[in-house]
N, C-alpha and C positions, 0 to 999 in steps of 0.2 A: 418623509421630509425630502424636499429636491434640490438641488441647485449643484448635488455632490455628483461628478465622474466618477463611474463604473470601473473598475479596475482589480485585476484576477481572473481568476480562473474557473471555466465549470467545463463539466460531463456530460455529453450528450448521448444516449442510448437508442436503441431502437425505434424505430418511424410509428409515430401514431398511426399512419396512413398502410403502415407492411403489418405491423406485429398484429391486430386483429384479425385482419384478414387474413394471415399465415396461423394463426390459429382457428380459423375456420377450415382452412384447406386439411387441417386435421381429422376432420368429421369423412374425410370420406375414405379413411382407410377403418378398420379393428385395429392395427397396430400402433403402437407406443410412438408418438412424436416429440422428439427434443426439441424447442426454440429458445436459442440462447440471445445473449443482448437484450434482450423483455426489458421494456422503459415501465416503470409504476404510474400509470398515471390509469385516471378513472373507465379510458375505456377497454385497457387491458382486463379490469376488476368485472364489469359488466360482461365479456364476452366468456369469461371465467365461471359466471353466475349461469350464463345461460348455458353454458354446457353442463357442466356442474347438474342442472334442472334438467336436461333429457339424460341424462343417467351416466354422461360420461367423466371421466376423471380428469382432473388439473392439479397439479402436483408441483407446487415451488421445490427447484434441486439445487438449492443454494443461490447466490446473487444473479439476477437478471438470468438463470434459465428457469424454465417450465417444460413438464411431461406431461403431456395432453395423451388419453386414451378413449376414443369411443367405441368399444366393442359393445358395450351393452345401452346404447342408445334407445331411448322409447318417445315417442311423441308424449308433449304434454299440450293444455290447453293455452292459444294466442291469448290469452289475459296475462295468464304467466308470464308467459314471455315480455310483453310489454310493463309489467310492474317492474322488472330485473331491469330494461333495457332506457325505460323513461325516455328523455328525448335522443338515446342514441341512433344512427339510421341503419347499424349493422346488422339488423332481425332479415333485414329482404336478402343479404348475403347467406342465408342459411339454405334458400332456397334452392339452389341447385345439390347441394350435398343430402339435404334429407328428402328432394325427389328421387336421387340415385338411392338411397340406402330402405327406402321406405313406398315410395309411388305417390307418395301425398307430403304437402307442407301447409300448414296454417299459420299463418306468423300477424304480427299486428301492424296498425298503420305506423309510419315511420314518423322521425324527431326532427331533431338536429338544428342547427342554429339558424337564427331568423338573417340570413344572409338572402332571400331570396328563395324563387321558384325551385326545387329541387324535384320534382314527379318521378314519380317509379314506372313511368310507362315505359321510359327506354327498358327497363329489366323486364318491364307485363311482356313488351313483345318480342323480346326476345326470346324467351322461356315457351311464348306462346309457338313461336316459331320451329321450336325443336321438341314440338309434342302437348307443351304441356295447355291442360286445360285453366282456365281460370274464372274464380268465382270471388266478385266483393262482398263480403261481408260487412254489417256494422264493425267499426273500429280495426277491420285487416281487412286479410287475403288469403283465400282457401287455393290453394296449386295442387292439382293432379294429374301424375303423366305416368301409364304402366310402361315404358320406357320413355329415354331423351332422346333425339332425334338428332344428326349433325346437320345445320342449315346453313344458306348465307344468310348474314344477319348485314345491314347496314345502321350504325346512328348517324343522326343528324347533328349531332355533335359530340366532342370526343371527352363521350362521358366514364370516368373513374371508375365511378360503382356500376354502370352497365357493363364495359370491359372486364371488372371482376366477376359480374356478375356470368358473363358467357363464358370465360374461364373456369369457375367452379362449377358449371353445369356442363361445358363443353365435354370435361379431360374422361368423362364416363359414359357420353354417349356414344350411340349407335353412329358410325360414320365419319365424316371430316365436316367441322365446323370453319365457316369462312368470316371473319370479321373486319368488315371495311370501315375507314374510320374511325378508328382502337385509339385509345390512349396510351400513351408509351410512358406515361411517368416511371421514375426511376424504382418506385415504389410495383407500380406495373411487372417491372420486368425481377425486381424480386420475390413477387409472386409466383411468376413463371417458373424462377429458379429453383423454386421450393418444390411447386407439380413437377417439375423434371426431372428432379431429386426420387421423388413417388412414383415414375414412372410412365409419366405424361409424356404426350408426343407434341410440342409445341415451336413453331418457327411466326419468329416478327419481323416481316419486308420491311424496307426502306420507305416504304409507302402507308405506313401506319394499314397496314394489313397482316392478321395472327390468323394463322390457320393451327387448327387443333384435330389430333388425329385422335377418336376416344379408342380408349383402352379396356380391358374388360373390369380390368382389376389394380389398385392401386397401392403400396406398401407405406411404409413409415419412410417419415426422413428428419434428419438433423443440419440445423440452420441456423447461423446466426443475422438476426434483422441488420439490414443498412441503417447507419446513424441519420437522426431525425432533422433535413435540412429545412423543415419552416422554422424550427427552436434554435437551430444556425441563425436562419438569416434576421430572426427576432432578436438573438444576442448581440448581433454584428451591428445591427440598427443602433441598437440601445447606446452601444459603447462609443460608436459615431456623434449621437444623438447628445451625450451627456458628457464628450470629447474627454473621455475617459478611453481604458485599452483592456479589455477582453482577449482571454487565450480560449477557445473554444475546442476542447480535446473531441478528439475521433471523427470533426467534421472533414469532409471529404468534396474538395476542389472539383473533383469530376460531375458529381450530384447538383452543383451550385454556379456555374458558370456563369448563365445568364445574369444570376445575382449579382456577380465577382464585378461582371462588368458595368454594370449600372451604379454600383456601388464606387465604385473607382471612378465614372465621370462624376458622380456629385459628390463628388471631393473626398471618400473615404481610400485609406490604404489597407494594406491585408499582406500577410507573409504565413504563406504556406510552408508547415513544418510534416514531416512524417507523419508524426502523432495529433494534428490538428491544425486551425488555422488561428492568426491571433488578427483581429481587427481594432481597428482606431482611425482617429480622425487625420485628415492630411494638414500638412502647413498652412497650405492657402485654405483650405477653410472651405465651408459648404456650398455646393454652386444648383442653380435650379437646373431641372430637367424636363424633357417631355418624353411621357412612358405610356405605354399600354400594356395588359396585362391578356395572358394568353395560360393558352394548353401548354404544356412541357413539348418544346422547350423553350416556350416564348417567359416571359417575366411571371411568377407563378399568384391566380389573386390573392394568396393565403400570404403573398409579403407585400402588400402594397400599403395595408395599415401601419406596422411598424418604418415602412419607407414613407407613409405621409407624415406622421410625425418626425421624422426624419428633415423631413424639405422643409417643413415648419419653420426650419433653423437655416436653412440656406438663405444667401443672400439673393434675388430674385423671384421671379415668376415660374411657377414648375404648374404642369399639366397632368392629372394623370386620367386617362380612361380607363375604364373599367368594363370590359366586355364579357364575361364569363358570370357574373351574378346578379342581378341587375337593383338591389339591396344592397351590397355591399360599402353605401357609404355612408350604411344609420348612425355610424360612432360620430360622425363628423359634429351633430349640434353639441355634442359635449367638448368637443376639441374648443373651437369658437368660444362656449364658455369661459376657456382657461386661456384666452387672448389670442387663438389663432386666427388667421386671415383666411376663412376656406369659402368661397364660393361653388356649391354645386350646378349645375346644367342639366339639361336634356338631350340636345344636340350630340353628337360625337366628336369631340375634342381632343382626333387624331387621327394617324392616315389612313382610317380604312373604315368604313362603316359598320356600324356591328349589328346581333342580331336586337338589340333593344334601341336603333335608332328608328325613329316617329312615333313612339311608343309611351312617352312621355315619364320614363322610369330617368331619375338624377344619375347617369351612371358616369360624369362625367364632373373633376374637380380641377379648380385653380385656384392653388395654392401660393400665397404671397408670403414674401420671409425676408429677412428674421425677424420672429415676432417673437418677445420677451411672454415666456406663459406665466401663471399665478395659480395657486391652489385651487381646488374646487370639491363638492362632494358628488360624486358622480357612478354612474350606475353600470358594473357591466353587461353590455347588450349580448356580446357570443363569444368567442374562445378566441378568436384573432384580435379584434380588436380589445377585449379584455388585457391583452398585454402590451398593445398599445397606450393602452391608458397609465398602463404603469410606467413604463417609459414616459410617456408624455409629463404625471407628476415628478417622476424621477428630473426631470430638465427646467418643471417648473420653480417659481421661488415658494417658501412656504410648506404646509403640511395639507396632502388632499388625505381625503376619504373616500375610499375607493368602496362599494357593495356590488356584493354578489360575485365576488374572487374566488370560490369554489369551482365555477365556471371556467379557470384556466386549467384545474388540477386536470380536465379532461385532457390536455397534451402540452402538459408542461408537469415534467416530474423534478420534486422537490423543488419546487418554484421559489419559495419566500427562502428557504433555507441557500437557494445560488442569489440571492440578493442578497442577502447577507455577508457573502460572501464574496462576492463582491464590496462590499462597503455600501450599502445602501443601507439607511436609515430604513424599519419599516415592523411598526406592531400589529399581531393581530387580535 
């Protein structure tokens, strides 16, 4: 049921984006690793499963920590793996640890949500680059390297999972590994935190350049993930959104900047407290904007859904491009549905061309507001905009029907139960 502001309180835990991959940096020691902060949400459960499946241990040690130990690791068959992992895209992350621990990796073709082209070539050539060999198989990828090799590697853009991916290959091989073009999300760099912790040799220039000096040998370490700023900036939307007030515990000001500011010219406010931040709507009331969305630390794409519903509600013409996914604005025929004014484009509809300009991909919206929305039954497409749509009924009049809402459990923990809790109406 919508038309009610948000109002209370929730808890934000560990980054979807650090906690599994900090649980993979686990694999390349024998020893016992603590990560504490662990958010519940589905892709912590799957990376659990697959370790779990080559032989090693995952041990809940009471609230949000976990003890991960791979001393007795064995390869299992890529079908495995992909039954456990289903459309998650964190199997090609395994790659660099179980070439170090083993010389061979098989893992299965990757998932993940229908946002657009994601390829694993950036990680093929990477890997290929510092030794290893490679062979496609039906439904994966056979990797063989009797060592890893430290190389320069350059991407062509500054891709998350290739970054981790030279990371958890790099910190154990042969040599100093050079990566130009690196992602620095905040997420990025605590990862790093964690291999440095284990004994890694890692430094990040000024110039999105990480040099990795490998090691022979890597120990255990204890860590707590940084809290989850895309489930930040989805609460802080929502509360704007539905001119209700949200206290968002453990979110962290430093992580969210570019957000703070965006959010503050289209007319939200926010008060930064020690222990979190609380967001709500301004006096004057929602004003359009023109945004583009980028790498860290430009405006991140993983918030521009929860901000288009957002503008929906402002009074004016708001623009946003979209140059990082080139999919990224399949939710939009259901918005329109529920009364919004969304026009999408092909063009680049801001100040810099991107790499899906004359390409003829929609990556580009104008958004008119304020549009009064109304119920709908509507279908979640992928994990970002899945909570979008919630918010969006959340601000409509009426009762929507939402499917396929298992789809957020992937990085939103205790989802229906912080609506609740907040004051939202909502059965499953």
């Amino acid at each position: 049921m919508g038309g009610k502001p948000l109002r209370g309180q929730v808890i934000v835990r560990g980054a979807k984006n650090a906690v599994a991959k900090e649980m993979v940096a686990a694999l390349l020691t024998a020893e016992t690793c603590l990560l504490k902060n662990v958010s519940n949400v589905q892709d912590t459960e799957i990376v659990a499963s697959m370790i779990q499946a080559m032989g090693g241990e995952v041990s809940p040690k009471g609230d949000g920590v976990l003890a991960i130990k791979a001393a007795k690791l064995h390869s299992v068959h890529y079908r495995e793996l992909k039954h456990i992992a289903g459309k998650s895209r964190i199997p090609i992350l395994f790659a660099g640890p179980l070439l170090a621990r083993f010389g061979e990796a098989m893992l299965p073709e990757l998932g993940g949500c229908g946002i657009g082209e994601r390829p694993i070539n950036f990680h093929l050539d990477a890997l290929q680059k510092m030794g290893a060999t490679i062979e496609m198989i039906p439904k994966g990828v056979h990797l063989k390297a009797k060592k890893l090799i430290g190389a320069k590697i350059h991407l062509q853009f500054s891709s998350v999972g290739a970054t981790e991916q030279v990371l958890l290959a790099g910190v154990l091989a042969e040599g100093v590994t050079t990566l130009t073009n690196a992602a620095i999300e905040p997420e990025i760099l605590d990862l790093i935190a964690v291999l440095q912790k284990m004994g890694a040799i890692i430094s990040v220039d000024t110039d999105r350049v990480i040099t990795i000096t490998g090691v022979k040998e890597l120990k255990a370490y204890e860590h707590s993930t940084i809290p989850d700023r895309n489930e930040t900036v989805s609460w802080a939307c929502a509360a704007a959104a539905t001119n209700g007030k949200i206290k968002i515990k453990n979110a962290r000001q430093t992580d969210i900047m570019t957000f703070l500011n965006v959010f503050r010219l289209v007319g939200g406010e926010f008060e930064v407290a020690d222990d979190g931040i609380t967001f709500f709507r301004g006096a004057e009331g929602l004003k359009p904007i023109t945004l583009e969305t980028g790498v860290h630390p430009g405006f991140m794409t993983d918030w521009q859904q929860p901000m288009t519903i957002l503008l929906t509600q402002a009074n004016g013409t708001s623009i946003i491009h979209e140059t990082v996914y080139e999919e990224r604005f399949g939710y939009i025929h259901a918005l329109n549905q529920m009364g919004a004014k969304i026009k999408l484009h092909t063009e680049c509809l801001g100040g810099k061309l991107c790499r899906y300009s004359q390409r003829g991909y929609q990556h580009s919206a104008i958004i008119t507001g304020p549009t009064p929305l109304h119920s709908a039954n509507i279908e979640v497409p992928d994990l970002r905009a899945g909570f979008s749509y919630v918010v969006a009924a959340l601000v409509a009049n009426g009762t929507s029907t939402i499917g396929n809402i298992g789809l957020i459990n992937r990085g939103y923990e205790n989802f229906v139960e912080k609506l609740l809790l907040l004051g939202a109406e909502v059965t499953e």
